[in-house]
C-alpha positions as CSV (number, residue, x, y, z in Angstrom):
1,X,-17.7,2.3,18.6
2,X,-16.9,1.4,14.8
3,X,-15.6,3.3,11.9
4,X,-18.3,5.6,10.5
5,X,-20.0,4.8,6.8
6,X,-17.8,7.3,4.9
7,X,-14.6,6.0,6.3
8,X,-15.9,2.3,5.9
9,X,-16.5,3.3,2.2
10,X,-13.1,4.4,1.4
11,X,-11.7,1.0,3.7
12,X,-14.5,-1.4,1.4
13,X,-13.0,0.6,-2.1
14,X,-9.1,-0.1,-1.2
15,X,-10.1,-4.1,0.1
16,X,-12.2,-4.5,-3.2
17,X,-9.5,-2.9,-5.7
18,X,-7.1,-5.4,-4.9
19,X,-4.0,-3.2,-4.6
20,X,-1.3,-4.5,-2.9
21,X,-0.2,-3.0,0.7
22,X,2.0,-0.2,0.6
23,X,4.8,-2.5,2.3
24,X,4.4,-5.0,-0.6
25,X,5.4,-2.1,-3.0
26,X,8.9,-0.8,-4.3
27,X,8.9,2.8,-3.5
28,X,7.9,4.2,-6.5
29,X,4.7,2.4,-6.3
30,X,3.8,3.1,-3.3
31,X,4.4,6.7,-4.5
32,X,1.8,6.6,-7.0
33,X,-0.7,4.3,-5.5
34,X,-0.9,6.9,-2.4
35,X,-0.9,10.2,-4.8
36,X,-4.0,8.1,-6.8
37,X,-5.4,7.3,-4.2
38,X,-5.2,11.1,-2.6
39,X,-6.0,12.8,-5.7
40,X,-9.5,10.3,-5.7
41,X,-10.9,11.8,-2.4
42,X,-9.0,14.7,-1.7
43,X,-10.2,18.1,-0.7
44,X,-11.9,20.3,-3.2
45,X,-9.4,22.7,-4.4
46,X,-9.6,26.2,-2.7
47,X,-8.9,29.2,-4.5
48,X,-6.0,31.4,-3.2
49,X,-4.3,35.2,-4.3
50,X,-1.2,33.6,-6.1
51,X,0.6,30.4,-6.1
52,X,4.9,30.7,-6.5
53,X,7.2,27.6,-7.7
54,X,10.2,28.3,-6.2
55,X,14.2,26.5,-4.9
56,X,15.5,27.8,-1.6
57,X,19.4,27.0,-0.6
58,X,20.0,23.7,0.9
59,X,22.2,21.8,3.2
60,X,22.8,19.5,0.2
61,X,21.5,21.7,-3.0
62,X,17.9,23.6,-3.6
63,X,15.3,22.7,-1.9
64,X,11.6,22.9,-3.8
65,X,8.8,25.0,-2.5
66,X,5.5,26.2,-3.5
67,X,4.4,29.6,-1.9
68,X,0.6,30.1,-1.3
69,X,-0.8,33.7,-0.9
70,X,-4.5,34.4,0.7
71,X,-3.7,38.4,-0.6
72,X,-1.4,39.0,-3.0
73,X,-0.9,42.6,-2.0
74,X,-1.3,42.2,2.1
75,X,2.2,42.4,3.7
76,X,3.1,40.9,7.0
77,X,0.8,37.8,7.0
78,X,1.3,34.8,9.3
79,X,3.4,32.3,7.3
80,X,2.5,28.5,7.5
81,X,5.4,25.8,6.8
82,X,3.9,22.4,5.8
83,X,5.7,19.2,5.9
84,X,3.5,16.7,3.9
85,X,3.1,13.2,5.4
86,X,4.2,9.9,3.7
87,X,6.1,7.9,5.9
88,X,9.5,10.2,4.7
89,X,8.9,8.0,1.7
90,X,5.8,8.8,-0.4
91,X,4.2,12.1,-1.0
92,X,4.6,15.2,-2.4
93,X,3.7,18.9,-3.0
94,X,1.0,18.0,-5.2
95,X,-0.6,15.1,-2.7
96,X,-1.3,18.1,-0.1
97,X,-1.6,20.8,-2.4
98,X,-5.4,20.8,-1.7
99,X,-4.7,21.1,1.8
100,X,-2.2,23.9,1.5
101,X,-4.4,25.9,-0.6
102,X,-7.7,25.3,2.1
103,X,-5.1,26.5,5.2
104,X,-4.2,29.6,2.7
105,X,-7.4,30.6,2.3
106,X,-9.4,30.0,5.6
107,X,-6.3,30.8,8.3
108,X,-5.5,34.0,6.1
109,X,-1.6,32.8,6.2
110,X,0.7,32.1,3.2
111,X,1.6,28.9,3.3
112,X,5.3,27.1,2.2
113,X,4.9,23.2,0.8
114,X,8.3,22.1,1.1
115,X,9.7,19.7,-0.9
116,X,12.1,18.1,1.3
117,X,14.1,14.8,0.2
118,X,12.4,11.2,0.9
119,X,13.9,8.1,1.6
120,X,15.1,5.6,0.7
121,X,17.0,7.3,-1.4
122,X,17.9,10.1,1.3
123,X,18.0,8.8,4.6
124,X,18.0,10.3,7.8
125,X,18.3,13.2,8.3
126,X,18.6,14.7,4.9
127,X,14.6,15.2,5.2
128,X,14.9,16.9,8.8
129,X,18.0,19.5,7.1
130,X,16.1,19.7,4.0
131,X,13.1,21.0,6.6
132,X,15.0,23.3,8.9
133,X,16.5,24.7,6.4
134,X,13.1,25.7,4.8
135,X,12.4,26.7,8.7
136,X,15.6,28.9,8.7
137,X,14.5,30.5,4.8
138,X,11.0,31.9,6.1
139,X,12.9,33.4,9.2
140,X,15.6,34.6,7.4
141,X,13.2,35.7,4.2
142,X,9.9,36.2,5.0
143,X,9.5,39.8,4.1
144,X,10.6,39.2,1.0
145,X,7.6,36.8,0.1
146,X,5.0,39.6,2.5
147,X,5.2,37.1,5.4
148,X,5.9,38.0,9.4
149,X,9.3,36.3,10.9
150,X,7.5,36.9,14.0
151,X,4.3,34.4,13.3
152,X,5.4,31.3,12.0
153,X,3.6,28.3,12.3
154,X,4.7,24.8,11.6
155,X,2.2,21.5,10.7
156,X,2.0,18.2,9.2
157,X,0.6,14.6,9.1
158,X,1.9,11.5,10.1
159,X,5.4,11.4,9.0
160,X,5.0,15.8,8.0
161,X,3.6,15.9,12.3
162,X,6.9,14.3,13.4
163,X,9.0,16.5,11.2
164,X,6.7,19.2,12.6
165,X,7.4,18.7,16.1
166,X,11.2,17.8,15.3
167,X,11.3,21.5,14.0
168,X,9.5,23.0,17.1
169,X,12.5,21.3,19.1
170,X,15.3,22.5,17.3
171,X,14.0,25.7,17.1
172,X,13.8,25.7,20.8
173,X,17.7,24.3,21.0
174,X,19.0,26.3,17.8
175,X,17.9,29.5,19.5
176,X,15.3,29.9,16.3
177,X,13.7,30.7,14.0
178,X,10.7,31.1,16.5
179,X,7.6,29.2,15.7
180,X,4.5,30.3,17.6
181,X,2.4,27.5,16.7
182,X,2.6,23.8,16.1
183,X,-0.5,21.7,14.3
184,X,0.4,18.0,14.5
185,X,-1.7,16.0,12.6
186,X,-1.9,12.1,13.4
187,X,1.8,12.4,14.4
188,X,4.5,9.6,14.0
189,X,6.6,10.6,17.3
190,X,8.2,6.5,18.1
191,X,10.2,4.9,16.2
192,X,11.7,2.4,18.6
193,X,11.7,-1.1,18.1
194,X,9.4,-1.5,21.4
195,X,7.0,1.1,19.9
196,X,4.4,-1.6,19.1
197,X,4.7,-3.0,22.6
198,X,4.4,0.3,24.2
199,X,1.1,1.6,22.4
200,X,-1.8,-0.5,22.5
201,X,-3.1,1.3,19.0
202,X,-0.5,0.0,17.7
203,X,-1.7,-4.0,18.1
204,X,-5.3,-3.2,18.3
205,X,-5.1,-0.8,14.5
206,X,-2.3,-2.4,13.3
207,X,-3.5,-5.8,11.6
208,X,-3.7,-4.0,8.3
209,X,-7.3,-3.5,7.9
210,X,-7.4,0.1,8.6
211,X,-5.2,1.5,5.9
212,X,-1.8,1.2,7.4
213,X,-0.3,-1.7,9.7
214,X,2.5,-2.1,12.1
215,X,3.7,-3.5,8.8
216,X,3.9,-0.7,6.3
217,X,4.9,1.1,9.5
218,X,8.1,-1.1,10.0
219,X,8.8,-0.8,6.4
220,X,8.3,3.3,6.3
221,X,10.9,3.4,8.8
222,X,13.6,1.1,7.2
223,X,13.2,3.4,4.4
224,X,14.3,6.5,6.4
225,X,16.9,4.9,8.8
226,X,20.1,3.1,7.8
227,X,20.8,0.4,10.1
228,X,23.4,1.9,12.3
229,X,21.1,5.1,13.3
230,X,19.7,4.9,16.5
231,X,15.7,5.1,16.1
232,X,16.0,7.1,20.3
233,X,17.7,10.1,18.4
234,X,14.8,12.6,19.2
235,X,15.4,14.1,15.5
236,X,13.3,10.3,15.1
237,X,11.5,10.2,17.6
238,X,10.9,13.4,19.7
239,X,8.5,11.8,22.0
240,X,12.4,10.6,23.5
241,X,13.5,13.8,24.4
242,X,13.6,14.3,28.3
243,X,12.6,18.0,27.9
244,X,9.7,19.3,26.5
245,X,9.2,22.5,28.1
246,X,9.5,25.8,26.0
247,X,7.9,24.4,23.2
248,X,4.9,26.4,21.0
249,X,1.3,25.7,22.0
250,X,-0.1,23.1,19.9
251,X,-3.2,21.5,18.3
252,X,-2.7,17.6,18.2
253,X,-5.1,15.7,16.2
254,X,-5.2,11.9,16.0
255,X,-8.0,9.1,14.7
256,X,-9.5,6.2,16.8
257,X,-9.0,3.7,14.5
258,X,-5.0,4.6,13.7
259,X,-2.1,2.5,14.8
260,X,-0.6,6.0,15.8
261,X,-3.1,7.0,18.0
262,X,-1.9,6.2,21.3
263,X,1.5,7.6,20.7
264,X,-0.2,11.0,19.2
265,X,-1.7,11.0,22.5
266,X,1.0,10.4,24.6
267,X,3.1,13.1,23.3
268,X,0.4,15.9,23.8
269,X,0.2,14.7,27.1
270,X,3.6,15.3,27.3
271,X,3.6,18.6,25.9
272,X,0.6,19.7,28.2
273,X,2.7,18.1,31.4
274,X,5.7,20.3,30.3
275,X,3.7,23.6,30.5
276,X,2.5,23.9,26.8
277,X,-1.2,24.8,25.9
278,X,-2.2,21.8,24.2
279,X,-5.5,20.5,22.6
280,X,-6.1,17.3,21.8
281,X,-8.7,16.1,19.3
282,X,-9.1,12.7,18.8
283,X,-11.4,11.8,15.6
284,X,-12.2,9.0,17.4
285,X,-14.5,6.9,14.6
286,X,-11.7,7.2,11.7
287,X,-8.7,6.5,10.2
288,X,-4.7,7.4,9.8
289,X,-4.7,9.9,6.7
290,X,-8.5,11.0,6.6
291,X,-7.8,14.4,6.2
292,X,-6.2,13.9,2.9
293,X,-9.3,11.9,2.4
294,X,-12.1,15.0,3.3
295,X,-13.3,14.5,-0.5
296,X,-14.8,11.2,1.1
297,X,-15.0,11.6,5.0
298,X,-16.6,14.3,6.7
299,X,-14.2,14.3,9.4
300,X,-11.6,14.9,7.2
301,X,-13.5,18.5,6.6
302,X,-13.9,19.0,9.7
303,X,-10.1,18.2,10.9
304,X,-9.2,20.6,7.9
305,X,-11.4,23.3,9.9
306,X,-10.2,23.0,13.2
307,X,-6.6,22.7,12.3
308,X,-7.5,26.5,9.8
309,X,-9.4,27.8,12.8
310,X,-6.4,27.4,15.5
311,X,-3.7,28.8,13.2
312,X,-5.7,32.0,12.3
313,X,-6.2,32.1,16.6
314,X,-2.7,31.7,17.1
315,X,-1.2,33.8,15.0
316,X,-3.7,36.4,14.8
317,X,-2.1,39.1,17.0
């Protein structure tokens, strides 16, 4: 099996632009070269009820969100956190503001796009407070914006699916808020040195040649850990932690042609073993990111779907 036309498309535009890799990039390059390139082939945008700028209290000042309504008079709805992906390093409200605005519409949930701190200039775990505290706001809060404390679901891609999962896990030790649903999206769940030696994806996908490498990957995470924080902390890398029962049924989604992929896999596995309904859907002729990319790859669309269809399921009653 190779990579299907629309995704080879999108690989054959990045090799022939010349760009540098993300890893061969100061930070605030990478920033814009990733929001260019999102804004490019991005979803269409969806129209929604309203759209709120707002600042919730932080452990370490306010914390930037933007509220998404599907009915701007319903009360109660479902209320969807979204942790955008980026290695804990790039992205932004506006690189999945498409995405937030298609969940909005087609689960029928309002949806929070936090705007929690990135490294390197916040390291760990100033992006995991910054995103339980946005947890603890819609528990606390949700009322206030029409939302129901009593159906919140978390999701997220790459680096927004690890702080996804991290904020399942809390939850579950904190004693709340409760999340009833968890949509991880080509998760990030390793960072351990040995990670590349324990996932084949991670050697076969991780040369370079399919958007990211074990590269951009190594430098992604020396970004968001200082050199004395221990990458088995399962705030890092909840794959690590020994107990995984009691956690929200979740929707897993990964790509065949990711360095992630096996590791995505592994921690579903995981989650079903512990007693969670799980689904696992891998996209299995496609890249890491291509649902930021559904302007360009089908698949991306039809990730998009499945990920709308199983929130609007889950939190339905």
């Amino acid at each position: 099996m190779t990579v299907d036309k629309q995704t080879a498309a999108i690989l054959a535009q990045g090799a022939e632009s010349g760009a540098p890799a993300l890893h061969e990039m100061p930070a605030p390059e990478a920033r814009r070269a990733l929001k260019e390139m999102t804004i490019a082939v991005d979803a269409p945008k969806t129209p929604v009820a309203k759209v709120e700028e707002r600042t919730i209290p932080g452990p370490n000042g306010e914390i930037p969100i933007r509220i998404y309504w599907p009915d701007a008079t319903a009360d109660a709805l479902p209320v969807l956190l979204l942790y955008h992906g980026g290695g804990w390093t790039l992205g932004d409200m506006d690189t999945h503001e498409n995405v937030c605005r298609y969940y909005c519409a087609n689960a029928g949930v309002i949806v929070i796009n936090v705007d929690y701190r990135l490294a390197p200039e916040h390291k760990f775990p100033a992006g995991v407070d910054d995103c339980y505290a946005a947890l603890e706001w819609v528990g606390a809060h949700a009322a206030e914006i029409g939302g129901d404390a009593s159906r919140i679901a978390v999701t997220g891609d790459s680096a927004g699916g690890n702080l996804s999962a991290v904020m399942c896990q809390l939850a579950k030790a904190r004693g709340g808020p409760m999340i009833a649903f968890q949509a991880l999206v080509y998760p990030a769940v390793d960072l351990t040195d040995d990670a590349n030696d324990k996932y084949a994806s991670r050697t076969s996908f991780g040369g370079g040649e399919y958007f990211i490498g074990r590269k951009d990957v190594v430098w992604l995470k020396g970004n968001y850990l200082d050199q004395h924080t221990l990458a088995s902390d399962p705030r890092i890398s909840p794959i690590l932690t020994e107990d995984l029962s009691g956690l929200p049924p979740a929707l897993v989604i990964t790509a065949g042609y990711d360095p992630l992929c096996d590791e995505g896999k592994a921690y579903a596995d995981r989650l079903a073993a512990a007693g969670a309904p799980v689904e696992h859907k891998c996209f299995e002729t496609t890249i890491h990111g291509f649902m930021s990319f559904s302007g360009g790859i089908d698949a991306g669309k039809e990730g998009l779907a499945l990920v709308a269809d199983r929130i609007k399921a889950a939190l339905s009653s």
